[in-house]
C-alpha positions as CSV (number, residue, x, y, z in Angstrom):
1,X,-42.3,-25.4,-5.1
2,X,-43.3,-27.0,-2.2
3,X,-41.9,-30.4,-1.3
4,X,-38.6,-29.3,-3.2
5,X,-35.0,-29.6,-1.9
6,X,-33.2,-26.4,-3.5
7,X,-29.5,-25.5,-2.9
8,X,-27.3,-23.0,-4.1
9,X,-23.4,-23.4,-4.5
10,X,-21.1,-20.7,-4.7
11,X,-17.5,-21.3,-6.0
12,X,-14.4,-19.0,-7.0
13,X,-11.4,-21.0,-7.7
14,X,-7.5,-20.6,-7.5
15,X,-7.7,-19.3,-11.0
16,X,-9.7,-16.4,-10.1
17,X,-11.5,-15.5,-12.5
18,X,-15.0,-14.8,-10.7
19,X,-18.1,-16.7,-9.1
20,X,-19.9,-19.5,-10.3
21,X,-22.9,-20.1,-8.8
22,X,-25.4,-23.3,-9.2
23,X,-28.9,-23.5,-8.0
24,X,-30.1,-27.4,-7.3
25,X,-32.4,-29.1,-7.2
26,X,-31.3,-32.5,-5.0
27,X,-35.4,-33.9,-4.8
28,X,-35.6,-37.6,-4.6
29,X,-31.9,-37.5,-3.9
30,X,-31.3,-36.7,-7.4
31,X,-28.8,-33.6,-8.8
32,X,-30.2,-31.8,-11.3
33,X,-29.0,-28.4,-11.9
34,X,-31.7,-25.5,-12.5
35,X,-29.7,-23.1,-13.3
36,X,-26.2,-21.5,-13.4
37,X,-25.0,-18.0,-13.4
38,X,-21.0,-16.6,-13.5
39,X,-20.3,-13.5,-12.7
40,X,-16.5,-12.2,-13.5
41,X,-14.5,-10.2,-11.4
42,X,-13.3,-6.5,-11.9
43,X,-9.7,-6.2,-13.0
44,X,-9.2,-4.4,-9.5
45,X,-10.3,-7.4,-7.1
46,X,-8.8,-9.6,-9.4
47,X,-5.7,-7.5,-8.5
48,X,-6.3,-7.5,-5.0
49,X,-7.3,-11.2,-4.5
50,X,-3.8,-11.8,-6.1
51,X,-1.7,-9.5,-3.7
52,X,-3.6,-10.8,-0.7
53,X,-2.9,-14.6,-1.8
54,X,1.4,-14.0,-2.6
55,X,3.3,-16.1,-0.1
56,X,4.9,-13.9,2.4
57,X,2.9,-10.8,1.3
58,X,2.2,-8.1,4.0
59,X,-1.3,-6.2,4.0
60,X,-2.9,-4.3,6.5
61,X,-5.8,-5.5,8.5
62,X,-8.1,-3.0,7.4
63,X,-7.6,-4.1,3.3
64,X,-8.0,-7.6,4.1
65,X,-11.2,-6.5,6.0
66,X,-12.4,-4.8,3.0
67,X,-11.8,-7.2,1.0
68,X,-13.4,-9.7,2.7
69,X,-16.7,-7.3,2.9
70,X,-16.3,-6.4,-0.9
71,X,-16.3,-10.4,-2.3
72,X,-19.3,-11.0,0.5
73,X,-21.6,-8.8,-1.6
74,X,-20.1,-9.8,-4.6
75,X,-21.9,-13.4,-3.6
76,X,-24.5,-11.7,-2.5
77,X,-25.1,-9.8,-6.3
78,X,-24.3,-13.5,-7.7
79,X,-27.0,-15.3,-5.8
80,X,-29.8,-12.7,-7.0
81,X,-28.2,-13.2,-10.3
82,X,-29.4,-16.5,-10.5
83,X,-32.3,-16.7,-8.5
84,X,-33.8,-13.9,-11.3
85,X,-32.4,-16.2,-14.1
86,X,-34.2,-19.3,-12.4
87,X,-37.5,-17.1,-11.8
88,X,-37.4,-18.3,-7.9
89,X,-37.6,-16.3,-4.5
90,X,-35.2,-16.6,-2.0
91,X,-37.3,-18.9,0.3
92,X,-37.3,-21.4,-2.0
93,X,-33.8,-21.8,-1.5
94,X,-33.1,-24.2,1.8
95,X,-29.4,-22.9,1.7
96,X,-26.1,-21.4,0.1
97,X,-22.8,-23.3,0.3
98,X,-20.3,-20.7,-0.4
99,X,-16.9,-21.7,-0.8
100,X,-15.4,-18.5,-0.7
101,X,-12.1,-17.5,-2.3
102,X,-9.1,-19.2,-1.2
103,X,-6.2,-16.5,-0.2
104,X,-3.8,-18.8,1.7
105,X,-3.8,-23.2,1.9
106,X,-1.5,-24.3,4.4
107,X,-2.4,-27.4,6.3
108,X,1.2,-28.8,6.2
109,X,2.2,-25.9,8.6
110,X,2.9,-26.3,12.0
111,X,-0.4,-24.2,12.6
112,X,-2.2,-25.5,10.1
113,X,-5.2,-23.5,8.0
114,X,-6.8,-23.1,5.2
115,X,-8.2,-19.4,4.9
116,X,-11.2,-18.0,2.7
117,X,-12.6,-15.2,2.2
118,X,-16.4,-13.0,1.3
119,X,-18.3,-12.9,4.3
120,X,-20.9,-15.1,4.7
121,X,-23.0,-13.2,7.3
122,X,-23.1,-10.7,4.5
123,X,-24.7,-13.0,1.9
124,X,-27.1,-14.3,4.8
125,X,-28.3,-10.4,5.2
126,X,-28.2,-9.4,1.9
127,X,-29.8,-12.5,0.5
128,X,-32.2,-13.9,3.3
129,X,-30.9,-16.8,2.6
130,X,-29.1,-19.4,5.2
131,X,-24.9,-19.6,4.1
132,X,-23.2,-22.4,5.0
133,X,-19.5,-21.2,4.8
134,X,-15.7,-21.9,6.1
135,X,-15.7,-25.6,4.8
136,X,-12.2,-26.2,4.8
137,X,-11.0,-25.5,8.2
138,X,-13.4,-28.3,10.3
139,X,-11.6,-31.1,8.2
140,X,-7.8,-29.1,8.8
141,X,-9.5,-29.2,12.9
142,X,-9.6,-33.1,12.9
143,X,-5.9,-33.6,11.5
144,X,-7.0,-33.5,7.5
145,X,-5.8,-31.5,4.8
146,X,-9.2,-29.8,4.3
147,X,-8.8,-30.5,0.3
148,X,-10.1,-32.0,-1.8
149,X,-13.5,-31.6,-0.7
150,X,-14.9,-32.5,-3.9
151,X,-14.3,-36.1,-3.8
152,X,-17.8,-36.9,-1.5
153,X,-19.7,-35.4,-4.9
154,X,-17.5,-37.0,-7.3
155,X,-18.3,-40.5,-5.4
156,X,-22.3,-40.3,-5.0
157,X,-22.5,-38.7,-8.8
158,X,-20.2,-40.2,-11.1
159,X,-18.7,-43.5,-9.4
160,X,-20.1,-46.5,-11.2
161,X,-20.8,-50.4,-10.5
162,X,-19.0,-52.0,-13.7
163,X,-16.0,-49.0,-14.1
164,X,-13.4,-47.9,-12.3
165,X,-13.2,-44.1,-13.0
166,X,-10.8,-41.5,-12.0
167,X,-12.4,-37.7,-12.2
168,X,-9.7,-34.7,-12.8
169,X,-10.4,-30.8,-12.0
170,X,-8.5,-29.1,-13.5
171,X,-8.6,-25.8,-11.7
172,X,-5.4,-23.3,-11.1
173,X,-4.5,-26.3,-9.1
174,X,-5.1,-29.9,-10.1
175,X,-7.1,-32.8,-8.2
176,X,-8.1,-36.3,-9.1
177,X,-11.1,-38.3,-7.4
178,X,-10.3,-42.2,-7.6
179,X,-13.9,-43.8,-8.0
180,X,-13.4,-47.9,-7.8
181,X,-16.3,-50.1,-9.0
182,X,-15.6,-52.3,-5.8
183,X,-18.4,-50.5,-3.5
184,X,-15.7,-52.3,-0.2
185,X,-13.0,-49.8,-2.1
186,X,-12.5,-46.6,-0.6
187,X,-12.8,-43.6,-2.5
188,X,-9.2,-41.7,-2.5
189,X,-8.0,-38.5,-4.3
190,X,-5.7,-35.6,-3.9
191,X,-4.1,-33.1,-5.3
192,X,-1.5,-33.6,-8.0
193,X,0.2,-30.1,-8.4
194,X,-0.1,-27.2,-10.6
195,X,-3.2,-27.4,-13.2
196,X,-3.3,-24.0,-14.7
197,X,-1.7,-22.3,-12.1
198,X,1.9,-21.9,-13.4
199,X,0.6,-21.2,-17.2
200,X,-1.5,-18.4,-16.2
201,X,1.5,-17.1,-14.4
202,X,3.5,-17.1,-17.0
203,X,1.2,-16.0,-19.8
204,X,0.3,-12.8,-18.0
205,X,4.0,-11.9,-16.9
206,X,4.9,-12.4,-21.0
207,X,1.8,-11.6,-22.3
208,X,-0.3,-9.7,-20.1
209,X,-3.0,-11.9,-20.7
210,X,-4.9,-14.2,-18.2
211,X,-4.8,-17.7,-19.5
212,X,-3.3,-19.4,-22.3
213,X,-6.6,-19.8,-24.7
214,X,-6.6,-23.2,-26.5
215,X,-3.3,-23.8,-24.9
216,X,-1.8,-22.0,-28.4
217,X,1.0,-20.5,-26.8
218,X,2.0,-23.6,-25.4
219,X,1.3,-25.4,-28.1
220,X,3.7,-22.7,-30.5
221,X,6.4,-24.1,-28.3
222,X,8.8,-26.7,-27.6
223,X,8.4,-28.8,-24.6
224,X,11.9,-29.2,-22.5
225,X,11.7,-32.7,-21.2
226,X,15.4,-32.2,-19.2
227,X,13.6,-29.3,-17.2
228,X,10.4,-31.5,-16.7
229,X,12.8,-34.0,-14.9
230,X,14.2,-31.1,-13.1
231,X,10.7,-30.0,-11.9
232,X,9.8,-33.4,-11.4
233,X,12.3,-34.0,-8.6
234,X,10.1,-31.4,-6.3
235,X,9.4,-33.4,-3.3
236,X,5.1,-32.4,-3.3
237,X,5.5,-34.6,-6.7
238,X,6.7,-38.0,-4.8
239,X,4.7,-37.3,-1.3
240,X,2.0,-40.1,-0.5
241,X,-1.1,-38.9,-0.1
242,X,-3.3,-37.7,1.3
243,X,-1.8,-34.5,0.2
244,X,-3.3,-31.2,-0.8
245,X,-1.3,-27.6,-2.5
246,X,-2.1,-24.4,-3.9
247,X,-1.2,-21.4,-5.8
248,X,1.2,-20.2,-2.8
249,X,3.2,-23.3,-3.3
250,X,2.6,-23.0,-7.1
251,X,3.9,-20.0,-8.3
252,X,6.6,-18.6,-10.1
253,X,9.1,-18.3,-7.3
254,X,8.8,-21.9,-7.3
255,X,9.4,-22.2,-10.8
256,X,12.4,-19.6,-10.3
257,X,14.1,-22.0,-7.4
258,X,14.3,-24.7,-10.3
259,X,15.8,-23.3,-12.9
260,X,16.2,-19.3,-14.4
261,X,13.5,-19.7,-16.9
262,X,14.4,-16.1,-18.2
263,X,17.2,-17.6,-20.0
264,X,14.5,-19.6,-22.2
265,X,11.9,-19.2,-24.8
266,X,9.4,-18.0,-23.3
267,X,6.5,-20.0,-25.2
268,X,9.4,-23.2,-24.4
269,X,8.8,-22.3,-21.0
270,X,4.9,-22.5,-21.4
271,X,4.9,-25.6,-23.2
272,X,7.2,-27.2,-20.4
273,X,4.6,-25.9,-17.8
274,X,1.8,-27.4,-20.3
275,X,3.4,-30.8,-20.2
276,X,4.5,-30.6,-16.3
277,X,0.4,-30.3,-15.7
278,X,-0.3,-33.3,-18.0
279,X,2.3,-35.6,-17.3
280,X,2.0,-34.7,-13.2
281,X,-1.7,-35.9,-13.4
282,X,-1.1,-38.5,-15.4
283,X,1.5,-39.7,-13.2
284,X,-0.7,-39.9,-10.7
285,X,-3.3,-41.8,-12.0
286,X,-0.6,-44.3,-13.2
287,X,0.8,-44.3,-9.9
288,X,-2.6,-44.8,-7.6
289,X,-5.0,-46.0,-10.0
290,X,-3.7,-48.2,-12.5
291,X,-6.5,-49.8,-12.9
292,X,-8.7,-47.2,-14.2
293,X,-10.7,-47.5,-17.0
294,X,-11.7,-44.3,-17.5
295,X,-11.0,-40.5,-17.0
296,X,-13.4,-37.8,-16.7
297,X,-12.3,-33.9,-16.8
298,X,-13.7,-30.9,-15.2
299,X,-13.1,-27.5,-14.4
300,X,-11.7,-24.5,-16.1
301,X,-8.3,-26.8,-17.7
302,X,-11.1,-28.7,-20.0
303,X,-11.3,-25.3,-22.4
304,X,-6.8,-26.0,-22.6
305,X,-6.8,-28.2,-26.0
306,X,-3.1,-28.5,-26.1
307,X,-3.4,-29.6,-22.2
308,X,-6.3,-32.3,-22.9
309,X,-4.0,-34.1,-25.9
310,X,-1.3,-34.2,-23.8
311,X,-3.1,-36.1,-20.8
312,X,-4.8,-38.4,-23.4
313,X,-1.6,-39.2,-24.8
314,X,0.3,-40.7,-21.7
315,X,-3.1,-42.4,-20.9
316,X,-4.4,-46.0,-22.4
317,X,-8.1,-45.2,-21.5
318,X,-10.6,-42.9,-22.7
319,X,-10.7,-38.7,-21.3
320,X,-13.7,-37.3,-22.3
321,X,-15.9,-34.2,-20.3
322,X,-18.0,-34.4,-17.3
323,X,-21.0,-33.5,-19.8
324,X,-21.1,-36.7,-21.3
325,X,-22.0,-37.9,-18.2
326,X,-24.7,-34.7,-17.0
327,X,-22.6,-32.1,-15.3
328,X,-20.9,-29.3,-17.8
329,X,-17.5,-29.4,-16.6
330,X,-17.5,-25.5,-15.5
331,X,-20.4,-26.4,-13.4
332,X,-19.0,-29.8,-11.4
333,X,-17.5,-27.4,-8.1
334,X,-20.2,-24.9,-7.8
335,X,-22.8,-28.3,-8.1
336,X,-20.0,-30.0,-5.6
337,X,-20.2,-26.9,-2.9
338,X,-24.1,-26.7,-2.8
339,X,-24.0,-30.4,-2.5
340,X,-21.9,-30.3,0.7
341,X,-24.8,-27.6,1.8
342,X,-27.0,-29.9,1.6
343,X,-25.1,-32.5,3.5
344,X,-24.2,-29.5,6.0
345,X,-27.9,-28.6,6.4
346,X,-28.9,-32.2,7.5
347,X,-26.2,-33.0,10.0
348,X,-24.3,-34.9,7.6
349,X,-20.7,-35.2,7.1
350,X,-19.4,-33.9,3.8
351,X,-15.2,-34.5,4.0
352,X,-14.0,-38.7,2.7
353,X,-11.0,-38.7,5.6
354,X,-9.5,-41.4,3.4
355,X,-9.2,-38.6,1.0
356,X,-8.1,-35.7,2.9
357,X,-6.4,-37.4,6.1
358,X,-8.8,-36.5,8.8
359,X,-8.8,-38.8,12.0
360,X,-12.9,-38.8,11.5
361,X,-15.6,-38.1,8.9
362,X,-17.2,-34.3,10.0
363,X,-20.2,-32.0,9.5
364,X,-18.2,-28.8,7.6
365,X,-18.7,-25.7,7.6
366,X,-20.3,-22.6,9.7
367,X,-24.2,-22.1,9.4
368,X,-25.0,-18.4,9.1
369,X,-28.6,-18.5,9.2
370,X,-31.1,-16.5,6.9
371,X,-34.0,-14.7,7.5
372,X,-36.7,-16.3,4.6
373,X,-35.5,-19.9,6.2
């Protein structure tokens, strides 16, 4: 494998589900994705990943630790994972970018940070591998929001010369990426509010379950446009970007402040969150790319069918997958994080501060070298 220019990307989103890791292959400055490998998480650190990540919640020192030890070898088992699907040794790999799992967002704070957690000196001894890590916090250093970061990928692998696109992930959280023909345009994007945050909140306090499959529950129910309007009036909605949330913002205490949902249907409630996603990101588009021709979807939110018709209903251009255009949509943020290795690993910036608000364009991340490298 000599002369090749392998990366490895490690993501776990706000939805929390588990890791999804990419391995890369970026020779001749092309993407091309080797292979892919998720690996769920137990029902217990899903548990514990959620306690850690409440607003306001208190935990000692020692279980955020462990924690933190725990989801470092739980990368670790991921990486090997892969590199035994992709029949590849570890020094073939020049790098891992691991995102690592969000627990608390605040860059609007008058400290601001952006925290994550899994231990990359862990997956640098356990793999051999060198882990590029902490990716956020450099961009939150030089006055940015340190989110999205996935706008730098979105520009050098789906912006095109004769269409202005606009690229949505929807994740627990959603973000757009605007992508104008116009080369002398800058790139912008940020996030638009809850993606399937809220519904997977209220699915599993109804339900028990952990998403909303198909959207079917929403979809059994009656959207209630006057509450929309009510949840609409939330300043985050009608802040200029550049502008970034999470889950800790997102949640069902914010949904609680609005309006006692108790008192509804509960699948009305689901389909008003549904349609709150939809008509949130549509707004946004509308609102700072009107002249987009064409919309693009990734992450976990593509798999919502309710939650796709709704967002090609308020929109006058085509929504199709990231797959029609080479990245499966569940693949675009692990592809995105070993990307910004890569860029890490040269000395390159990987943060657009026209998208997240930083004074300067900056190399991200902490290098935690390997021993194969």
């Amino acid at each position: 494998m000599s002369g090749s220019d392998f990366y490895i990307g490690l993501m776990s989103g706000t939805s929390v589900d588990g890791i999804d890791a990419a391995l890369v292959d970026f020779t001749d400055k092309k993407t091309h994705l080797i292979a892919f490998d998720y690996l769920p998480f137990a029902a217990e650190i899903q548990q514990q990943i959620k306690l850690i990540s409440q607003p306001d919640t208190h935990i000692s020192l020692k279980d955020y630790g462990a924690l933190d030890a725990q989801l470092g070898l739980l990368f670790s088992q991921s990486v090997k994972a892969l590199l035994k699907k992709a029949s590849l040794s570890a020094s073939s790999i020049k790098a891992i970018g691991s995102h690592g799992q969000t627990i608390y967002h605040a860059p609007d704070d008058q400290w601001p940070f952006s925290l994550q957690i899994g231990d990359p000196n862990i997956i640098a001894e356990q793999t051999g591998i060198t882990t590029i890590a902490d990716f956020r916090r450099r961009d939150i250093a030089a006055q940015g929001q340190g989110a999205p970061l996935v706008p730098a990928f979105h520009q050098a692998v789906f912006a095109h010369p004769d269409e202005n696109r606009c690229i949505v992930n929807i994740g627990g959280i959603a973000n757009i990426t605007v992508l104008p023909k116009k080369k002398s345009t800058s790139v912008t994007g940020f996030d638009t509010g809850p993606g399937n945050t809220l519904m997977d909140c209220w699915i599993n306090k109804h339900q028990q379950l952990g998403y909303d499959k198909n959207g079917e529950w929403a979809q059994s129910g009656s959207i209630n446009h006057e509450l929309i309007e009510l949840l609409k009036q939330d300043n985050y909605f009608s802040a200029a970007p550049p502008k970034s949330t999470g889950k800790e913002y997102f949640s069902l205490p914010w949904l609680y402040q609005y309006v006692d949902a108790d008192k509804f249907n509960p699948e009305d409630i689901q389909a008003t969150l549904c349609f709150l996603s939809a008509s949130t990101i549509c707004d946004a588009i509308k609102q700072h790319a009107p002249g987009t021709e064409r919309v693009l979807i990734c992450g976990g939110g593509i798999h919502n069918q309710y939650l796709l018709q709704l967002i090609q209903q308020q929109l006058d251009c085509p929504v199709e997958s990231t797959a029609d255009y080479g990245i499966h949509p569940d693949h675009v943020e692990a592809v995105a994080f070993a990307w910004l290795a890569r860029q890490t690993y040269n000395n390159l910036p990987g943060n657009l501060k026209e998208v997240t608000g930083a004074k300067n364009s900056v190399i991200l991340g902490g290098i935690y070298p390997g021993s194969t490298n």
